[in-house]
N, C-alpha and C positions, 0 to 999 in steps of 0.2 A: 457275700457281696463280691469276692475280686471272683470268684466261678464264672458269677452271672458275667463280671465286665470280660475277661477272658471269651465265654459263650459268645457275646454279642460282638467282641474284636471278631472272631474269626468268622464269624456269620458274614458279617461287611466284607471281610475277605476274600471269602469266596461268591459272594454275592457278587464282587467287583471283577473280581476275575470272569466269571460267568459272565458280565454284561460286554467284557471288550474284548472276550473269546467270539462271542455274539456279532460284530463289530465285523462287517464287510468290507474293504478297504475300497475306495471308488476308481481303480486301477492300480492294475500286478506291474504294470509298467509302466509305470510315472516318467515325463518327459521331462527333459533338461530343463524345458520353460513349457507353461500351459497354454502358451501365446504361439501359434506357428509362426505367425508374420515376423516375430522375432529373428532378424538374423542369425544362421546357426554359425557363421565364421565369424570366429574373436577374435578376429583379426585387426577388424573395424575399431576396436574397444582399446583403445592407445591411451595408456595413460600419460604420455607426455605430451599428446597432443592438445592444446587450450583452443577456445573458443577464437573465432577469425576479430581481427581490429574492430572491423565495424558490425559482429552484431548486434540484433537489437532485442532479442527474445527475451533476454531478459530485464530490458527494459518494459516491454509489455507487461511482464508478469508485474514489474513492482507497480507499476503504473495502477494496471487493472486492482490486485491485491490492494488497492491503499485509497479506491474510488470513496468519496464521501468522509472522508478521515482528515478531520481537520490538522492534524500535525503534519502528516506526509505532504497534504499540497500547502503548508505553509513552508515547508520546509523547499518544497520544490515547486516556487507559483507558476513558472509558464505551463501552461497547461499542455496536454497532446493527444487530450481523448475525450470523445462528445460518443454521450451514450443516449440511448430512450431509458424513456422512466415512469413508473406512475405514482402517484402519490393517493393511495387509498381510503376511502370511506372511513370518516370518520375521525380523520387528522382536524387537528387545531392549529391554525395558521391564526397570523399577528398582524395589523398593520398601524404604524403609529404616526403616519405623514398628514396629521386627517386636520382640520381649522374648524371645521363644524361636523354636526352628528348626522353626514351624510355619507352614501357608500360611493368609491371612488367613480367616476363615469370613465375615465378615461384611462388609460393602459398603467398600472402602479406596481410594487412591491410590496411583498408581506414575505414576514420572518419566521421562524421556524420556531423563536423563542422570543418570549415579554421582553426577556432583557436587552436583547437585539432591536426588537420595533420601537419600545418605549426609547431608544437613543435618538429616534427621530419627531419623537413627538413634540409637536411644538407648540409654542405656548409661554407666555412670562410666568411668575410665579403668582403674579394677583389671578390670573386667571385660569392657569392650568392649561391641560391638553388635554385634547378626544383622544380614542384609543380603540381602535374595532379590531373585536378578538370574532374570528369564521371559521364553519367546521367545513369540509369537505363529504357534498351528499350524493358524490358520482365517481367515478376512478376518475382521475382527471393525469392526461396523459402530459409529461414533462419532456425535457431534452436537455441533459446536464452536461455542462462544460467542466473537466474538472484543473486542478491548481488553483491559484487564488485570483478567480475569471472574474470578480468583481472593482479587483485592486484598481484605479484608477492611475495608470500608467503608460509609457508609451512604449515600456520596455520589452513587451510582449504576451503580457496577461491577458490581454484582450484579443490576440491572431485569432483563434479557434474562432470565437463569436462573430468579428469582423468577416471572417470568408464565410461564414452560411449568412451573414445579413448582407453582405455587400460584394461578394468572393473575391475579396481583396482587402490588406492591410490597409487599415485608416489611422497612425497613430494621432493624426492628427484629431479625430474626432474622439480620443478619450474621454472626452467627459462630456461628449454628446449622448447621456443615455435616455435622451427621451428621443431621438429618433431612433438609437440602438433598438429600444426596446420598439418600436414603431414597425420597422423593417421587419425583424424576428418574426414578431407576431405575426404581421404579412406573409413571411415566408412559412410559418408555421401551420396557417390556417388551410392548405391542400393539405395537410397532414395530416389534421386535427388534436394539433397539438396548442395545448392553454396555458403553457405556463414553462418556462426555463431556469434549470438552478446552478445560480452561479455560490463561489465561496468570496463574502468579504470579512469583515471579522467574525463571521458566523455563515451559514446558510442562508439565505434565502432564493425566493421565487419574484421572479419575473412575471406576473400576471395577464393575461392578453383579454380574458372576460370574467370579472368579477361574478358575474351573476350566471353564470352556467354551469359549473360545478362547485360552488361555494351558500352558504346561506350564514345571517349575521348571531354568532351567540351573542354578544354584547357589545355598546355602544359607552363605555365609559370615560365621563369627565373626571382625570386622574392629576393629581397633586403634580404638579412640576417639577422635574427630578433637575432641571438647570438652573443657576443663581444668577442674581441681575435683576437688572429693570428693563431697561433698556435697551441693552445689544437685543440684534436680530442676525438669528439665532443666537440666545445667550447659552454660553459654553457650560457643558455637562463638567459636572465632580470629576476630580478622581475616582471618586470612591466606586460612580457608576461604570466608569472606562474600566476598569479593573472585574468588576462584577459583569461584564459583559463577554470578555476576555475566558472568565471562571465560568460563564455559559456554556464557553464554545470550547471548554478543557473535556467538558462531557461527550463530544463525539471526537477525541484525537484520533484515539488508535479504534482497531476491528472492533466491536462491528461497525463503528463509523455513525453516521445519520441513518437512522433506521426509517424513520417514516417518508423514505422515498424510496420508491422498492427498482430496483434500476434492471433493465433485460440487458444481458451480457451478449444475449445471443445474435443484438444490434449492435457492438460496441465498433466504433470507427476509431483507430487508433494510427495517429501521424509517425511513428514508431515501427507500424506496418511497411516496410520496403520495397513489398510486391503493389501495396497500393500506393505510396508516395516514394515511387524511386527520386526523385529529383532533390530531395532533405538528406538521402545517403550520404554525396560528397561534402553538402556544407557541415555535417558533424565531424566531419574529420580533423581530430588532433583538438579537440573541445573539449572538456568538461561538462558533465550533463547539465549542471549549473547556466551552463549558455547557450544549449540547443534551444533552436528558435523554431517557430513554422512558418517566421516570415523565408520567401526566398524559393517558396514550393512551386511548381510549374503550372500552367493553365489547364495543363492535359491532366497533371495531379488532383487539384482541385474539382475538376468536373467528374473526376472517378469519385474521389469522395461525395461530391453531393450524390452522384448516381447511387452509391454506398449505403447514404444516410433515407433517400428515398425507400431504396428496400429494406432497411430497418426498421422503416416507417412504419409500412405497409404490413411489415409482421404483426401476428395476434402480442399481446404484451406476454403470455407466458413463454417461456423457453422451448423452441418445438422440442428439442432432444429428450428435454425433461433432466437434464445436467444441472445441478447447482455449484455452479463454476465459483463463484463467490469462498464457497467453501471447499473444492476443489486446491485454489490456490491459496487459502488458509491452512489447509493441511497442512502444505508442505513448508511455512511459515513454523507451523508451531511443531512439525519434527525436529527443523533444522538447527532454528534460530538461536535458542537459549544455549542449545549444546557446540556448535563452532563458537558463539561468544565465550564459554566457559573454558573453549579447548585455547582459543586466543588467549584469556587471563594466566592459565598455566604456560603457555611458552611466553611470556612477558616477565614470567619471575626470574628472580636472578638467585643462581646455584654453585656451589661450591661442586669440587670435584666428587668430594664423598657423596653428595646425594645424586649425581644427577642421574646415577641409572633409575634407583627407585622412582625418580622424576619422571623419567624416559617411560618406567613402564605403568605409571601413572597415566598419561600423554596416552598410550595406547589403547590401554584399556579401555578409556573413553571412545577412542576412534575404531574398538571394537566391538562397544555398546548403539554407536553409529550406526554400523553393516550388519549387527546381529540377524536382521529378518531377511538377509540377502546373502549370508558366509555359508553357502555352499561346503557338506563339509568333505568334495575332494581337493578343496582349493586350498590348497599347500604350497609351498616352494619345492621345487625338486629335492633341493637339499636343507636340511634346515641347518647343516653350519653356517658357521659365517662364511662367504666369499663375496674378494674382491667386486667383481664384476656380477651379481645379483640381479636379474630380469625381474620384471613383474609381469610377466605374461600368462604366470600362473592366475593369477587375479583379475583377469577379465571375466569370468561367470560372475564372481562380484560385484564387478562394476556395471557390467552390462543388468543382474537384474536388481540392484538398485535404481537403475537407471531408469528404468523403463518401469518400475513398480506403481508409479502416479497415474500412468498413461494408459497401458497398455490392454486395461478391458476397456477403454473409451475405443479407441484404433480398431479394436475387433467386436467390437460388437456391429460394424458396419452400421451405425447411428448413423443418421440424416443428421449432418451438422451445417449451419448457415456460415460465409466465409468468416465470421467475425470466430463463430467457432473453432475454426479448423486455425486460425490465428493466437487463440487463447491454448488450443491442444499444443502447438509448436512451440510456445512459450512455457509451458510448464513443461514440454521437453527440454529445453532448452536448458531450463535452467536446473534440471534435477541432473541433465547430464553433467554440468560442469561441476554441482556438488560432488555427486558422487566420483567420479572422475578424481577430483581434486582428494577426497578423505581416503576412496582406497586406496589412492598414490601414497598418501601419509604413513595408512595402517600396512601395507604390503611392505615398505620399505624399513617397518617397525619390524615386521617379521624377519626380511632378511638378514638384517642386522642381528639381532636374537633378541631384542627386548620385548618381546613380546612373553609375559608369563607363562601364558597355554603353551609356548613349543619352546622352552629354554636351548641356548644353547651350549657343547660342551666345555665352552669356557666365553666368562664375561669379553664382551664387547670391550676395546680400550676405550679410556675415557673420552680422547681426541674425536673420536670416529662419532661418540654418543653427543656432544657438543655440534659437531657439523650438522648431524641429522637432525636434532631441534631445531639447529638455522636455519636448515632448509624448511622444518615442518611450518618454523615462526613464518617464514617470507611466503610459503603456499597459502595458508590458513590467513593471512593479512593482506596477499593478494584476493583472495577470493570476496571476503566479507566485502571488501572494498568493490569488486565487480557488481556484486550483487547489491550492496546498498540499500539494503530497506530498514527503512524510518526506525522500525521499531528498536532496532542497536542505537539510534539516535536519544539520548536521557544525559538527566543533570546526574552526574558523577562529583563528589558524592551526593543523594538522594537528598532529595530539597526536605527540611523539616517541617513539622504538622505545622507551623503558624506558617507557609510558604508554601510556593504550586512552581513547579519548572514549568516556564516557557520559551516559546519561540520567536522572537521580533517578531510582530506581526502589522499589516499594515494598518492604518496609518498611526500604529503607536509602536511607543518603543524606542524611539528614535532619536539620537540628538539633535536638541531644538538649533535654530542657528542663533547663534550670539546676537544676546540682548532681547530675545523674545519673550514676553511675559511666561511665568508658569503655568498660569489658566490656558493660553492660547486653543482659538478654537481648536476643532477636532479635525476640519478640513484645513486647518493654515497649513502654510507653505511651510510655515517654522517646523511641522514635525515631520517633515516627507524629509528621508534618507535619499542620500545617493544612490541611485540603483544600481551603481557599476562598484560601492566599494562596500567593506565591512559585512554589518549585519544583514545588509538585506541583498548581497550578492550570495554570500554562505550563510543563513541563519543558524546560530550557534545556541543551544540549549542553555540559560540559568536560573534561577532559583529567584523570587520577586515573593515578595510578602502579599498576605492575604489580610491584611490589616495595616490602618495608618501606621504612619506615615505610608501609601505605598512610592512605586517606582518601579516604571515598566523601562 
C-alpha cells in the first residue's frame, strides 16, 4: 500500500511538471503595465498630493453606488441624480388610496410593498378598505429621482423633481403633489415615460397610465389596519409605522430595490461639474449634508434637460454593455471592510512595549491592500532607516492600483454615453485617492522598517513608531471621512435580535412638539423635525425594538 501511494505521488509529479513545462508563456517580454495609455512617467503619481477642494468624483461614485438603497438616501435626502429605469414584466406593484373596487382613472401611486400601500388605505374599522394589488405586463419605462424625493419638505428633497416639472424650485408648492405628478407626466409623455420613482418611507411610483403597462391581480376588501371611528383619516398603530419602516430595512444597503432595473448609461448627475458648473461655487466650504441644487444657472438647467432628453431616447439596455452598478460595487467591497478594520487598529490605545508588534500589525494589513499591485521591484533604495525617506520608489504601486478598476474600460476604446465617461472618471477618481492614500501609509511603513518582509538592522525607536501611527490614524480618518459611504454608517454596538438599527426617517422618528397626543396622525405637524437641526440634519444610526412597546 505505501509503494502504490509513493508510485501515484510521483506519477502526479511529473504529470505536473510535464503540464507547466507544456505551458507557453503569453509574452518573453511583459510590460511594466498592459495598458499603454498608462502614463509611463511616475512622476504624475505624487503621494502627497490629495484630491483638489472642490472635487466631486467622488461624490458621484457614492451617489451612483448607493441608487435605490434605502439607508444611503435616507441618510443623505437631498437628492442629485435622476436616472431612467425600467421596471420589468412581471413586478407586483400595491395601491392602497382606493374608496371603492375601482381602478384609479386619474394619475396616482402605487408601492413597491403591501406594507407601504396598506398605510394609505383608507377606511374606518366597521368597514375596512379596498386594496388593489397590479402586475406589470409591458417593461414599463420610469425616471428616478434619488434621496428621499418623496419627503414633503421645503428643504430640498424635492429640487431634482421641481426642475424637470417646472425648471425651477417651487418650495412653495411642496405638497402640491397632484399637480407635481400632473406636470411630470406631461413632461414625461414625449418620452414615453409611465411612471417616476421617488423614495418616502419606502419606494414607490408615481403612475401617469394605470392601464397601459399594468393589469389588476386583485381587488381586496381588507381589515382596517387604523383605530377609531371617526377621525378621518383615523391614525395608523404603532405597531404598523414600525412594520412599514421593517419593509423598507429590506432594500437599505446593495443591492438596493431590485425590481427597478435603472440604466446608468442615462444617469444625469447635479455632482457633474462639466454639466452643472454654476453648483461648483455654492458648495464651497459646505458639508455635503447641505449641498443643495437650488441656486443652479438657466444655462445649467437647460443642459441637463438636453441631458435627460438623450437619456431618454437611448434603448433601456446599456450600449457599452458595462454593468457599472457592479463595477462600483467592486471597489466597495475591496475597500470598505479593510480601511474600517485598519481604522479600529490605529484607534487602540498602546503601551510602548507593544506598539512595534502593533505597527507591524497596521502593515501588514496595508500590505494585504496592494498585494495584487506590489510590484516586486518596488523597494526603497535603502531599506535602513533614514531620516529623510522618499517614496518615490512606490509609484508602480500606486499607479497600478490606481488604475486597476479602470483601465480595460479606457482601452478598450468602448462607445461610452457622457453619463459613462462621468461614472469611468469617478471610479477614477476615487480609487486614485484610495490607493494614493494606503500606499502612502504602507510605503512609509517600509521606510521606517516595520514592515516584517524587509526588517530592519535595528528596531525603529519607539517615538518615531508613535508619530507614524498618528500620522497613518489622521490619513486613514481623513480618507474614510472623504469618501463617506453609508455602509461604515451602523449601530455600534450591533442592535440585538429583539431590535433593527435605524435611521430617522421621515415623517417618523422625530420629537413630537410638546403636549401632542401619542397617536398623533402620521402627517401632523407634531412629528416633522426641524430640518436645519439634530436627527434630520445628520441622521445618526440607533437601535429601536421590533416589538412592543416600540419607539422610533
Amino acid at each position: 500500500m505505501l509503494f502504490t501511494r509513493k508510485a501515484a505521488a510521483v506519477w502526479l509529479f511529473l504529470t505536473f511538471e510535464r503540464v507547466l513545462t507544456a505551458q507557453i508563456p503569453l509574452s518573453s517580454h511583459t510590460p511594466s503595465s498592459f495598458y499603454p495609455w498608462v502614463e509611463n512617467d511616475l512622476g504624475q503619481w505624487v503621494l502627497d498630493e490629495g484630491p483638489a477642494v472642490n472635487a466631486t468624483g467622488h461624490l458621484v461614485f457614492e451617489t451612483a453606488s448607493s441608487l435605490l438603497q434605502h439607508w444611503a438616501n435616507t441618510r443623505h435626502r437631498i437628492g442629485h441624480t435622476i436616472v431612467p429605469g425600467t421596471v420589468p414584466v412581471g413586478t407586483v406593484l400595491y395601491h392602497g388610496a382606493l374608496t371603492s373596487p375601482h381602478l384609479p382613472t386619474a394619475l396616482d401611486w402605487v408601492a413597491v410593498e403591501p406594507d407601504h400601500s396598506t398605510f394609505f388605505c383608507k377606511g374606518p374599522i366597521e368597514t375596512g378598505c379596498w386594496h388593489l394589488t397590479l402586475t406589470v405586463t409591458r417593461p414599463m419605462k420610469v425616471l428616478y429621482f434619488d434621496g428621499n424625493s418623496a419627503a414633503k419638505l421645503p428643504e430640498g428633497t424635492m429640487d431634482t423633481q421641481d426642475l424637470v416639472a417646472w425648471s425651477e424650485m417651487k418650495p412653495e408648492r411642496v405638497w402640491s403633489e397632484e399637480r407635481r405628478i400632473k406636470d411630470l407626466c406631461k413632461w414625461g409623455e414625449k418620452y414615453g415615460v409611465n411612471g417616476f420613482v421617488r423614495m418616502e418611507m419606502n419606494f414607490e411610483i408615481m403612475i401617469c397610465n394605470f392601464t397601459s403597462h399594468m393589469e389588476i391581480v386583485s381587488f381586496l376588501n381588507l381589515a382596517s389596519i387604523r383605530t377609531g371611528t371617526s377621525t378621518d383619516p383615523p391614525p395608523v398603530t404603532a405597531r404598523h409605522v414600525f412594520e412599514l419602516m421593517h419593509s423598507a430595512s429590506w432594500r437599505e444597503n446593495y443591492p438596493g430595490e431590485t425590481r427597478i432595473m435603472l440604466d446608468f448609461s442615462g444617469l444625469v448627475s447635479f455632482y457633474d461639474t462639466a454639466l452643472v458648473p454654476s453648483l461648483v461655487p455654492r458648495r464651497v466650504g459646505l458639508d455635503r449634508w447641505d449641498h443643495r441644487v437650488a441656486g443652479i444657472s438657466s444655462e445649467d438647467m437647460e443642459r441637463v434637460q438636453d441631458r435627460l432628453a438623450q437619456a431618454l431616447a437611448l434603448p433601456p439596455a446599456t450600449t457599452s454593455g458595462i454593468d457599472w452598478k457592479t463595477v462600483l460595487r467592486v471597489v466597495i467591497d475591496r475597500y470598505a471592510s479593510r480601511l474600517e478594520f485598519i481604522q479600529h487598529l490605529l484607534n487602540l490605545t498602546l503601551d510602548d512595549g507593544s506598539i512595534f508588534d502593533h505597527a507591524q500589525q497596521i502593515q501588514r494589513q496595508l500590505r494585504t491592500v496592494l498585494l495584487p499591485y506590489t510590484v516586486f521591484a518596488a523597494l526603497p533604495p535603502n531599506t535602513s532607516v533614514t531620516a529623510n525617506a522618499t517614496s518615490l520608489w512606490a509609484a508602480p504601486v500606486f499607479r497600478e492600483c490606481a488604475v486597476s478598476h479602470t483601465a480595460s474600460i479606457a482601452s478598450r476604446g468602448t462607445t461610452l454615453t457622457p453619463s459613462e465617461h462621468l461614472l469611468l472618471q469617478a471610479v477614477r477618481d476615487t480609487t486614485h485617492e484610495i490607493c494614493r492614500v494606503v500606499t502612502k501609509m504602507w510605503a512609509s511603513g517600509m521606510n521606517l522598517g516595520v514592515d516584517a518582509f524587509y526588517p530592519p538592522e535595528q528596531r525603529p525607536e519607539v517615538d518615531r513608531i508613535h508619530t507614524l501611527t498618528g500620522e497613518w490614524k489622521e490619513d486613514v480618518t481623513h480618507l474614510i471621512s472623504w469618501l463617506d459611504w453609508s455602509v461604515w454608517v451602523k449601530c455600534r454596538p450591533a442592535c440585538g435580535f429583539e431590535e433593527m438599527c435605524y435611521l430617522p426617517t421621515w415623517p417618523f422618528g422625530f420629537v413630537r412638539t410638546p403636549g401632542a397626543p401619542p397617536q398623533a396622525q402620521w402627517d401632523s405637524g407634531s412629528l416633522w423635525p426641524d430640518p436645519n437641526k439634530g436627527e434630520w440634519k445628520r441622521p445618526q444610526p440607533k437601535c429601536i425594538r421590533r416589538r412592543e412597546p416600540y419607539g422610533l
